[in-house]
Backbone as a chain_set.jsonl record, in Angstrom:
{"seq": "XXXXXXXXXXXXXXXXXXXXXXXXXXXXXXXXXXXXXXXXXXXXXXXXXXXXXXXXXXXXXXXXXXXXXXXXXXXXXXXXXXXXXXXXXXXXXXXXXXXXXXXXXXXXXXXXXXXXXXXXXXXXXXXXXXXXXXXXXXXXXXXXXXXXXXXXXXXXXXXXXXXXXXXXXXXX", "coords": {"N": [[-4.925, 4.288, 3.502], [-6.624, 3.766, 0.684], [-7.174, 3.282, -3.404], [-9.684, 2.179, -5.816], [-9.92, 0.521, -8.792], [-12.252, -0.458, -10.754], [-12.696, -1.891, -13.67], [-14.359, -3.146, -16.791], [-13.067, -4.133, -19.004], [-10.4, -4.681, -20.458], [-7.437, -2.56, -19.803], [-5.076, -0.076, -20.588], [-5.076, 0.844, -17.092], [-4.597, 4.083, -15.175], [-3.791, 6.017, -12.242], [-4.357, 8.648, -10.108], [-3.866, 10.257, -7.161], [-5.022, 12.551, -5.167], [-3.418, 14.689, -2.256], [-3.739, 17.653, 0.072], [-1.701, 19.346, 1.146], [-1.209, 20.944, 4.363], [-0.428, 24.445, 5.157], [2.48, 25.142, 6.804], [3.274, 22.626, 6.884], [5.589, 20.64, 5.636], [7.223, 18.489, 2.826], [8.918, 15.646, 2.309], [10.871, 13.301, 0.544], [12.259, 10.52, 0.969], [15.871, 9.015, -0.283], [16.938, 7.042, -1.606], [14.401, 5.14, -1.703], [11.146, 5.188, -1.832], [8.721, 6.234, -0.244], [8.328, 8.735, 2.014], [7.964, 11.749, 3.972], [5.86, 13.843, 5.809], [6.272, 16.497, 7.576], [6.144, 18.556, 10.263], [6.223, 20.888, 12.694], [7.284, 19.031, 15.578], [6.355, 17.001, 14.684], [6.126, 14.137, 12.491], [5.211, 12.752, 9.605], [5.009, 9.264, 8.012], [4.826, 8.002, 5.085], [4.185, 5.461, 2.727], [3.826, 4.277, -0.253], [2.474, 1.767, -1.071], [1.524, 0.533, -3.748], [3.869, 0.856, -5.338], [7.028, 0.323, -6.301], [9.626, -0.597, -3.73], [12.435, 0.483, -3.956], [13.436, 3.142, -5.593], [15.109, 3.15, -7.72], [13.82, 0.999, -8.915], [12.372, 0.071, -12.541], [9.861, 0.079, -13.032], [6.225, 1.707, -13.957], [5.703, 5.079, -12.058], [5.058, 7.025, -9.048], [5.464, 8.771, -6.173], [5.282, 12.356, -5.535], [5.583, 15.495, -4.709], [3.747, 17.891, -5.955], [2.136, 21.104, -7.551], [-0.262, 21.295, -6.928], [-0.324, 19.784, -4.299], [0.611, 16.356, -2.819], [1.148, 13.815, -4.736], [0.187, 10.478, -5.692], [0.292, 8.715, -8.263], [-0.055, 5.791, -10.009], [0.086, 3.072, -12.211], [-0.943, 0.212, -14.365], [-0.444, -1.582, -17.11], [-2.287, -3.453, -18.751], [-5.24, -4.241, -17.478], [-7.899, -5.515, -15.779], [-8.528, -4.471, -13.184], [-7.283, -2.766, -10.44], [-5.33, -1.811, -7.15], [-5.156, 0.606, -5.502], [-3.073, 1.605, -2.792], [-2.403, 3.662, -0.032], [0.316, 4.01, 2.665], [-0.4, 5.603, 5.388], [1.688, 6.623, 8.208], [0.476, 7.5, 11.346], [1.607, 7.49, 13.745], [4.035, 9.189, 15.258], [6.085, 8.528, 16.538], [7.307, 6.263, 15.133], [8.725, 7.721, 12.953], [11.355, 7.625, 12.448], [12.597, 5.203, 12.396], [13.416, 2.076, 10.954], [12.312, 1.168, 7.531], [10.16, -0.968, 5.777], [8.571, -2.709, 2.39], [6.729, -4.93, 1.168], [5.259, -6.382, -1.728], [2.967, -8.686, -1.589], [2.548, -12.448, -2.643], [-0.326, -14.005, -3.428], [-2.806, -16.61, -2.862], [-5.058, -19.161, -4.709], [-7.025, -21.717, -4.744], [-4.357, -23.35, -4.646], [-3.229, -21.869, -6.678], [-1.716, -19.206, -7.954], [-2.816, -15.69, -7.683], [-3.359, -13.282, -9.817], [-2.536, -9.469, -9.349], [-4.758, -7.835, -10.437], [-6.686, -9.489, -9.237], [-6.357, -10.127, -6.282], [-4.304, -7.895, -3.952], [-1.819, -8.117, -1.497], [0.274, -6.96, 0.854], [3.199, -6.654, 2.615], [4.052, -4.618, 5.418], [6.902, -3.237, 7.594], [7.836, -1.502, 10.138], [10.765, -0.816, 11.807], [10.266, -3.371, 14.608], [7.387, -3.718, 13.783], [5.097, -5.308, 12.313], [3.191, -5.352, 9.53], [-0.231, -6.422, 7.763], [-1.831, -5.517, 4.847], [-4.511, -6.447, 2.911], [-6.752, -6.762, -0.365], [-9.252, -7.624, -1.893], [-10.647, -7.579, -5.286], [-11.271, -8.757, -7.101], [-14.346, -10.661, -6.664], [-14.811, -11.74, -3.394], [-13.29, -14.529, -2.716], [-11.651, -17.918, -1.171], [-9.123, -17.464, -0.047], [-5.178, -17.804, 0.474], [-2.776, -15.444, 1.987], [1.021, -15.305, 3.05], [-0.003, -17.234, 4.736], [-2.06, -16.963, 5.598], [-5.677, -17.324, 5.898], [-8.152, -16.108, 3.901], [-11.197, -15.002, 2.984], [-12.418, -12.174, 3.099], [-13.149, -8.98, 1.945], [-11.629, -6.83, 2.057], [-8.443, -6.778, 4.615], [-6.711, -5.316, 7.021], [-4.461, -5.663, 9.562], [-2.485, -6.194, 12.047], [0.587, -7.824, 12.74], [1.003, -10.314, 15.439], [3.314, -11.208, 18.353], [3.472, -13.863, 17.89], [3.557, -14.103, 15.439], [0.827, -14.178, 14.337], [-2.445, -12.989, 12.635], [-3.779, -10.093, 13.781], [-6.798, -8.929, 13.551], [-7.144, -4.99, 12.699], [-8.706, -3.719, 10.798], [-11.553, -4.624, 9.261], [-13.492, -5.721, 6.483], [-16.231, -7.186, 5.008]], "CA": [[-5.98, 4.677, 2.604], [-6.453, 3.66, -0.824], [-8.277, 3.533, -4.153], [-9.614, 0.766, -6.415], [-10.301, 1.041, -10.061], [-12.874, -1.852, -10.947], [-13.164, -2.179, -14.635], [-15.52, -4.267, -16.943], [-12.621, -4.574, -20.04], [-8.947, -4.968, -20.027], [-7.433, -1.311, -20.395], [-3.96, 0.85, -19.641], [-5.246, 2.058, -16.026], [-3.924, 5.246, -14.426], [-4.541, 6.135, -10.96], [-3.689, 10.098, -9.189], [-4.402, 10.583, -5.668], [-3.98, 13.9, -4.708], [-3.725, 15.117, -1.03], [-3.617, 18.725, -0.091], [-0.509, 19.329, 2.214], [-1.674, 22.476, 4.836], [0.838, 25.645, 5.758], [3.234, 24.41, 7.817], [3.627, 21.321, 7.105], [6.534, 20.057, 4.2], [6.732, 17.418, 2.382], [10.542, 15.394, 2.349], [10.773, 12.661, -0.015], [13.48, 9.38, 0.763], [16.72, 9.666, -1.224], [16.639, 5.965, -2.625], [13.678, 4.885, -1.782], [9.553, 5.857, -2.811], [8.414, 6.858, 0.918], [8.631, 10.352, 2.415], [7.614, 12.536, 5.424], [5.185, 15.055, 6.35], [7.035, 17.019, 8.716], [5.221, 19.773, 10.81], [6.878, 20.969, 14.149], [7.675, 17.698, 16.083], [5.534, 15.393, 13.827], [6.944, 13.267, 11.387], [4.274, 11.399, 9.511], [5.959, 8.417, 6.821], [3.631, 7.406, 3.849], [4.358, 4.319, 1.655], [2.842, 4.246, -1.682], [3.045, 0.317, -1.239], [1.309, -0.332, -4.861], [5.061, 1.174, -5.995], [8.22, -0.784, -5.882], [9.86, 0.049, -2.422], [13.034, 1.3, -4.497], [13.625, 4.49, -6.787], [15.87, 2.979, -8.966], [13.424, 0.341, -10.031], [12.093, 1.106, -13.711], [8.051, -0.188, -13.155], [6.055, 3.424, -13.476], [4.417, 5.19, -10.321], [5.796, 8.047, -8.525], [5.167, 9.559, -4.863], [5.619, 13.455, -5.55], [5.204, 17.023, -4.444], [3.272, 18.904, -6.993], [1.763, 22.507, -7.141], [-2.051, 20.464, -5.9], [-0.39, 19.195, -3.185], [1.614, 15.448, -2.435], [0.325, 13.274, -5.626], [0.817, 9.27, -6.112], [0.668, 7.706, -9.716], [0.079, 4.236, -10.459], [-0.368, 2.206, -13.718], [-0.963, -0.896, -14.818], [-0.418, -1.644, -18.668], [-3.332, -4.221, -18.953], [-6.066, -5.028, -16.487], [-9.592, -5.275, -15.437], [-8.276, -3.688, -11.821], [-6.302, -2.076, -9.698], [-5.827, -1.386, -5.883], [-3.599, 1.768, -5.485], [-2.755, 1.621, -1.23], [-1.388, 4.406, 0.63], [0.354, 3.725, 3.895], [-0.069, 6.607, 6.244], [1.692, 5.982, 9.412], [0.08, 8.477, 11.905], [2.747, 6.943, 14.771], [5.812, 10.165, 14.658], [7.472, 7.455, 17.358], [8.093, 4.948, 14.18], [9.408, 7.754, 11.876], [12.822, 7.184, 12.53], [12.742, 3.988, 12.621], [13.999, 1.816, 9.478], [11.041, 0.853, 7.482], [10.116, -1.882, 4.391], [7.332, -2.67, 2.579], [6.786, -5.519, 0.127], [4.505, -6.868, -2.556], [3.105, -10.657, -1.53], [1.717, -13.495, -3.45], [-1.646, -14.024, -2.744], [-3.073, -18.01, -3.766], [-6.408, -19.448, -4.528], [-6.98, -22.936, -5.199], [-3.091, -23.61, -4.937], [-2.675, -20.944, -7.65], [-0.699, -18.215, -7.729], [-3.672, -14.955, -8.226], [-2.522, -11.767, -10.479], [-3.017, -8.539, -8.492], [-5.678, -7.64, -10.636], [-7.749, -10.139, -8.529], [-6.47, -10.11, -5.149], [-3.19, -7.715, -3.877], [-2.012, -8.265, -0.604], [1.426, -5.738, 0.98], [3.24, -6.976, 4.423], [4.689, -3.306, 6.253], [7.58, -3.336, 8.493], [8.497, -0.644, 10.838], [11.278, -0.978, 13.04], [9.94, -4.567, 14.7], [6.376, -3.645, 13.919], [4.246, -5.659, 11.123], [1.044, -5.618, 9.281], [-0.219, -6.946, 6.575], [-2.674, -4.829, 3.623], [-4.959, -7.367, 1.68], [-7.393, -6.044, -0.599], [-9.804, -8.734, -3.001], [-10.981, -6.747, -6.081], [-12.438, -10.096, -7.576], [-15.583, -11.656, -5.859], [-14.417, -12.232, -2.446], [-13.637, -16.167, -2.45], [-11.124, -18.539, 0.161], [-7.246, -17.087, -0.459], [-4.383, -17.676, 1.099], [-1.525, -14.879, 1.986], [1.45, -16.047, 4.041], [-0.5, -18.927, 5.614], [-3.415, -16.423, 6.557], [-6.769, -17.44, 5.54], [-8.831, -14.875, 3.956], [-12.673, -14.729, 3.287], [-12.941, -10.844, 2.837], [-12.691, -8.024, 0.845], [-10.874, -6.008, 2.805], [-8.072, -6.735, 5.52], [-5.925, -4.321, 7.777], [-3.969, -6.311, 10.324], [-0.9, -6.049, 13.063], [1.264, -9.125, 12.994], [1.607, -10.259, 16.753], [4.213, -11.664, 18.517], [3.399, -15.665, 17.588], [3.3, -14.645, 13.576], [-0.522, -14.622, 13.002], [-2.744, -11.471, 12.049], [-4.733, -9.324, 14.832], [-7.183, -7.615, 12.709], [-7.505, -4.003, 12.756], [-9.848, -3.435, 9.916], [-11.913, -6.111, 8.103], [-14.565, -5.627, 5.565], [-16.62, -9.069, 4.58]], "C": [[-5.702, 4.071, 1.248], [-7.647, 3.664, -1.645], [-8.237, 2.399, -4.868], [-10.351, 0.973, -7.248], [-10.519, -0.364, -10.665], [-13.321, -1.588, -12.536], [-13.99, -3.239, -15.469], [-14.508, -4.614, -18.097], [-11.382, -4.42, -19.785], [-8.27, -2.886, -20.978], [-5.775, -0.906, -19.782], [-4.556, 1.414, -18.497], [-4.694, 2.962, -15.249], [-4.717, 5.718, -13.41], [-3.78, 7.768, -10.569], [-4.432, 10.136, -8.206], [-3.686, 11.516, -5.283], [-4.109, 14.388, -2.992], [-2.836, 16.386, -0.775], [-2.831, 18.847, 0.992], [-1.377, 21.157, 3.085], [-0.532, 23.45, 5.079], [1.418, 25.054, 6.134], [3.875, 23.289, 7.715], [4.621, 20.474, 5.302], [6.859, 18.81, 3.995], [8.485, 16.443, 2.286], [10.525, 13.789, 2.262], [12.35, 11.599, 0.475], [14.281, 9.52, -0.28], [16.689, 8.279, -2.18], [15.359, 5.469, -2.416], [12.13, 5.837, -2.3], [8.791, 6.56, -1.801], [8.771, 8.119, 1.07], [7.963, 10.295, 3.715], [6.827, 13.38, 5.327], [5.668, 15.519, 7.603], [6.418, 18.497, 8.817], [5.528, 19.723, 12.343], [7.96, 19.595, 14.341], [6.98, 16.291, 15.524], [6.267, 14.917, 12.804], [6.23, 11.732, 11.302], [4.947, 10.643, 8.07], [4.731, 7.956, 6.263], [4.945, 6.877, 2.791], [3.502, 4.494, 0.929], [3.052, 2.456, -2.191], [2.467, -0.176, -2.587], [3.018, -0.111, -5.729], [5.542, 0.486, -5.937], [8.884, -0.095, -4.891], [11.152, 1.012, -3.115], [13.132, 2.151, -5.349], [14.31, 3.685, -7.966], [14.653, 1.729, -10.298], [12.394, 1.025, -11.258], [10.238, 1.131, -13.468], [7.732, 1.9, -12.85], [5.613, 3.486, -11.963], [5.465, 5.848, -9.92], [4.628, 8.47, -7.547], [5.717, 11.19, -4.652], [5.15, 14.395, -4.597], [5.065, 17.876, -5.475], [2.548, 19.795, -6.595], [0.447, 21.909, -6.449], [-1.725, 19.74, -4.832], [0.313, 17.505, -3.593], [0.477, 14.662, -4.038], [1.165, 11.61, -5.79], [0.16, 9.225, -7.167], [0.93, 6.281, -9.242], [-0.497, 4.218, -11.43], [-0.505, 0.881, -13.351], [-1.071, -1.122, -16.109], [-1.444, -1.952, -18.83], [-4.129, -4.421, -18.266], [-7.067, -4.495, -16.372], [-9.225, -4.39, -14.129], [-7.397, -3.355, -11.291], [-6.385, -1.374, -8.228], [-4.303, -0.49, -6.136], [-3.523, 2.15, -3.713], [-1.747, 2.676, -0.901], [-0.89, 4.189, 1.931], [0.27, 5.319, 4.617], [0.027, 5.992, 7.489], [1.763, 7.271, 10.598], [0.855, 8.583, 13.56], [4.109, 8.586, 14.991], [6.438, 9.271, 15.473], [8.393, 6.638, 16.051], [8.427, 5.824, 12.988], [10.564, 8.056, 11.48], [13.109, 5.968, 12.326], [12.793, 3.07, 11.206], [12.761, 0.757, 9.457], [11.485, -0.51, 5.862], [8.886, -2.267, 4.024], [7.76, -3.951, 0.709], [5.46, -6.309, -0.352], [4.167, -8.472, -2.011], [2.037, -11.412, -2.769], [0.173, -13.977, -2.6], [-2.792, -15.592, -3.438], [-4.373, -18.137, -3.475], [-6.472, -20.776, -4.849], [-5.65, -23.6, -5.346], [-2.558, -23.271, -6.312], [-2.232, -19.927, -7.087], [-2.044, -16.687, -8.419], [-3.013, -13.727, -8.565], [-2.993, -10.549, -9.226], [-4.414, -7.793, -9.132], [-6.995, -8.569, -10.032], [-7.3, -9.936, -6.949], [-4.979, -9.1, -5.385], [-2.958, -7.822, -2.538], [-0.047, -7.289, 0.111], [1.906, -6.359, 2.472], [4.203, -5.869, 4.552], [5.459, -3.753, 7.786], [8.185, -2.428, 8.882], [8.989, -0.499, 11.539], [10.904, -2.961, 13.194], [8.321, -4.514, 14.759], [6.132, -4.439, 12.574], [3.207, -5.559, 11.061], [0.907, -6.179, 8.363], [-1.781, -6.476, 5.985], [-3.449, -5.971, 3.032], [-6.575, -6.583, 1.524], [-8.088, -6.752, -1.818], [-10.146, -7.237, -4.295], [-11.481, -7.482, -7.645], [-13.664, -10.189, -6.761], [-14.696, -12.08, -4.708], [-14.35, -13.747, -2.644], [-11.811, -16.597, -1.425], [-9.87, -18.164, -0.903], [-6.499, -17.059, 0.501], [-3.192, -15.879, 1.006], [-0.726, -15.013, 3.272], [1.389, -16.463, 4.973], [-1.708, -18.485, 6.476], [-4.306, -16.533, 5.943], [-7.573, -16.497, 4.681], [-10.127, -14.835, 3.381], [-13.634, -13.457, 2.933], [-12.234, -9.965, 1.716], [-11.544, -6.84, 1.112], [-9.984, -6.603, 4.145], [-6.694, -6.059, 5.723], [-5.393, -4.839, 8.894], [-2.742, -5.924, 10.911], [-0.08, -7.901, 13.181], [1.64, -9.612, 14.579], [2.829, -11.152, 17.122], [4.289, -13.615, 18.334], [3.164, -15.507, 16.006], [1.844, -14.728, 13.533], [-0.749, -12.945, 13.305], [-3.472, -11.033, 13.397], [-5.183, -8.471, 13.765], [-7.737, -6.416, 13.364], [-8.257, -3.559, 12.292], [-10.301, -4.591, 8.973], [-13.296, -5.966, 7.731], [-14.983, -6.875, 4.456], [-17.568, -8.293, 3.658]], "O": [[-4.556, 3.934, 0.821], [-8.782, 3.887, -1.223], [-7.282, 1.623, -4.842], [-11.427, 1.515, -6.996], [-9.666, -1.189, -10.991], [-14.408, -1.021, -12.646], [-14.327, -4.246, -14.845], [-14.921, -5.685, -18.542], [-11.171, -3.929, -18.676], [-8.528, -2.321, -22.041], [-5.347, -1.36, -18.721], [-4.7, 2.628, -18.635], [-4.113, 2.382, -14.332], [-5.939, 5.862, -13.459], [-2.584, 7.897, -10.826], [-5.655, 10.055, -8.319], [-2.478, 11.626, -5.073], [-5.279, 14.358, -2.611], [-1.66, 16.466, -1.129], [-3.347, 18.371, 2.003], [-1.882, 22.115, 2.501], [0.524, 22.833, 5.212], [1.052, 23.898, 5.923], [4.888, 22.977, 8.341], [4.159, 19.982, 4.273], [6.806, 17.998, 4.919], [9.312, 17.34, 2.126], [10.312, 13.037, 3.213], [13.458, 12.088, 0.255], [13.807, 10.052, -1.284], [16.444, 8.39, -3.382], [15.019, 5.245, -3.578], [12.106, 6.876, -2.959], [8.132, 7.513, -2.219], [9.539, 8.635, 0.258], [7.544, 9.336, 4.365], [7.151, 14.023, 4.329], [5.44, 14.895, 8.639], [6.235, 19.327, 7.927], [5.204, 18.804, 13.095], [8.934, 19.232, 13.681], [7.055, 15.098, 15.816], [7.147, 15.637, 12.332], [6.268, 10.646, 11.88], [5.347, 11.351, 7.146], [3.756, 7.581, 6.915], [5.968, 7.38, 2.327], [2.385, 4.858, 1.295], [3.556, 2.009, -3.222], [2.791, -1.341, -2.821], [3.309, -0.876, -6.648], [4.956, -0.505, -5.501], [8.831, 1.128, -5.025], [11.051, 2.225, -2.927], [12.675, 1.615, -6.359], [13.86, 3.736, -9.11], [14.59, 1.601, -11.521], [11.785, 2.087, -11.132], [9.526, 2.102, -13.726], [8.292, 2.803, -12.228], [5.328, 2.656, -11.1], [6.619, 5.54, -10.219], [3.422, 8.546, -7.779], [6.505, 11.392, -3.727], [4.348, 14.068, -3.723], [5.994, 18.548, -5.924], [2.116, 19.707, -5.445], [0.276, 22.205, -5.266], [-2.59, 19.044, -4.301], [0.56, 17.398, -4.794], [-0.689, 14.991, -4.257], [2.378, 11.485, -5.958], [-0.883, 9.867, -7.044], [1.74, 5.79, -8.455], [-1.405, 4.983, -11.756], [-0.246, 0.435, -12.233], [-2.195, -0.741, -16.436], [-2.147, -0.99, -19.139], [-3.816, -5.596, -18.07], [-7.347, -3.337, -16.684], [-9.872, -3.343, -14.157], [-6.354, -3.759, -11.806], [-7.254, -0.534, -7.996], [-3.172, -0.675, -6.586], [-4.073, 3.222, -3.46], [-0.582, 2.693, -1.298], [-1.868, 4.143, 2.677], [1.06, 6.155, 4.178], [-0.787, 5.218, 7.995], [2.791, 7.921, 10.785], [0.696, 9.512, 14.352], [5.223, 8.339, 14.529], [7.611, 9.127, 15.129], [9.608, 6.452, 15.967], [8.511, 5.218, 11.919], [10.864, 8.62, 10.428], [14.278, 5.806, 11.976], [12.072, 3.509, 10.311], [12.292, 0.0, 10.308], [12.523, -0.772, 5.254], [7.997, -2.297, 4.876], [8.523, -3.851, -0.252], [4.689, -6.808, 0.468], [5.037, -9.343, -2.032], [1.122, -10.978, -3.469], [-0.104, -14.183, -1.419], [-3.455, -15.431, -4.463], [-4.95, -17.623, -2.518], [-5.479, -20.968, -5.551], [-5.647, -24.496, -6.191], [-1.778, -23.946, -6.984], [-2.305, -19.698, -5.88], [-2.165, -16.671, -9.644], [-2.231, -13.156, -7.804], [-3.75, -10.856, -8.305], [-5.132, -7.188, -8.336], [-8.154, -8.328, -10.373], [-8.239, -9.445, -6.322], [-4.391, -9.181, -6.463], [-4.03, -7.61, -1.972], [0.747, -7.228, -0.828], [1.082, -6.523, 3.372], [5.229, -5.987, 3.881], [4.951, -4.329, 8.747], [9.203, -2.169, 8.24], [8.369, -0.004, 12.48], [11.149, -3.752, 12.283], [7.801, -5.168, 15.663], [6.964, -4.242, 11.688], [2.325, -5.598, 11.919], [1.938, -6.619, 7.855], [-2.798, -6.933, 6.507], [-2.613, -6.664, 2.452], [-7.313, -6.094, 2.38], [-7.529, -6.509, -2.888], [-9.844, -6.072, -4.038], [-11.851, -7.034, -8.73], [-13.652, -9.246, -5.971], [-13.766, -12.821, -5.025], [-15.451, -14.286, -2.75], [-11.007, -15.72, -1.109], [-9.715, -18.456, -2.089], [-6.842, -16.414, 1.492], [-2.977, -15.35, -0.085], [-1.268, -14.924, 4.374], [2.145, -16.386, 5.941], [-2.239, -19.023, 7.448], [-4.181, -15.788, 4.971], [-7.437, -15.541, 5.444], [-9.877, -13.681, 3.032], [-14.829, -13.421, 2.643], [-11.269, -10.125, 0.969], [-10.836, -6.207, 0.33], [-10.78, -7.014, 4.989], [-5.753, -6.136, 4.933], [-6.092, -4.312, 9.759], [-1.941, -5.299, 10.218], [-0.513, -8.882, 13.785], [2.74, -9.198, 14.945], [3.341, -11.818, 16.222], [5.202, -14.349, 18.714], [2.712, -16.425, 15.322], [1.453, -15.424, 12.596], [-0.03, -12.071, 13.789], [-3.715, -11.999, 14.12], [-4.529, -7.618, 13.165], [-8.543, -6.478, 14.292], [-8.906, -2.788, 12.998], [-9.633, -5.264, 8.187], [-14.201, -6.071, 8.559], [-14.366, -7.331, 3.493], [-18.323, -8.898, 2.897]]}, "num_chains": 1, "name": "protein.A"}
């Protein structure tokens, strides 16, 4: 899931996404890292807050909490026309044992290098599972992210076993 904060002037933007945890079900935050758990019986669901930095220690803001309204992410950006704030929920409990990573990619247009305020794009690794997040928030136009084409405004993908994308969700 995520949210996307399309401005018309360059501004400090702040993002809160709150989600309401039910009875039962507690919330159990990674000790170095920004991920956590929803743990309820035998479930064990893992959420990435992939606009974060994957580690705690680093200083950039943005925090993945447990507050009295329920689980809350934070993101900033000092300066910008936009901002995509991406939550991973991984609704799998098989893969939440399983040692996870999640990193920021470069995302090119014209054999430039595009800020994330125009395009951001996230590749998720769980265990030997991949995907890859891309999310325009410019004018859709032709961008590369590692060596995958892209065309839309939206893509949600599984990496298969030959390295290219199988899309799961794609919004043109």
């Amino acid at each position: 899931m995520g949210d996307a904060l399309l401005g018309t002037e360059r501004a400090e933007l702040r993002c809160e996404m709150h989600l309401s945890i039910p009875a039962g079900v507690r919330w159990q935050p990674a000790d170095e890292t920004q991920e956590g758990w929803l743990l309820a019986r035998r479930s064990r669901l893992r959420l990435l807050p992939l606009g974060l930095p994957e580690w705690r220690c680093d200083p950039r803001p943005g925090s993945l909490d447990l507050e009295p309204c329920g689980l809350t992410l934070r993101q900033q950006s000092p300066h910008a026309l936009r901002m995509f704030v991406p939550l991973w929920i991984d609704l799998d409990a098989r893969r939440g044992h399983r040692p996870c990573t999640w990193r920021h990619l470069t995302v090119g247009e014209d054999l430039a290098v595009v800020p994330p305020e125009v395009a951001s794009a996230y590749r998720v690794q769980v265990g030997r599972e991949q995907w890859l997040v891309y999310r325009t928030l410019a004018p859709a136009a032709s961008r590369t992210v590692l060596g995958h084409h892209l065309v839309t405004e939206l893509l949600v993908g599984r990496f298969n076993r030959r390295g290219l994308v199988d899309p799961i969700l794609e919004l043109e």
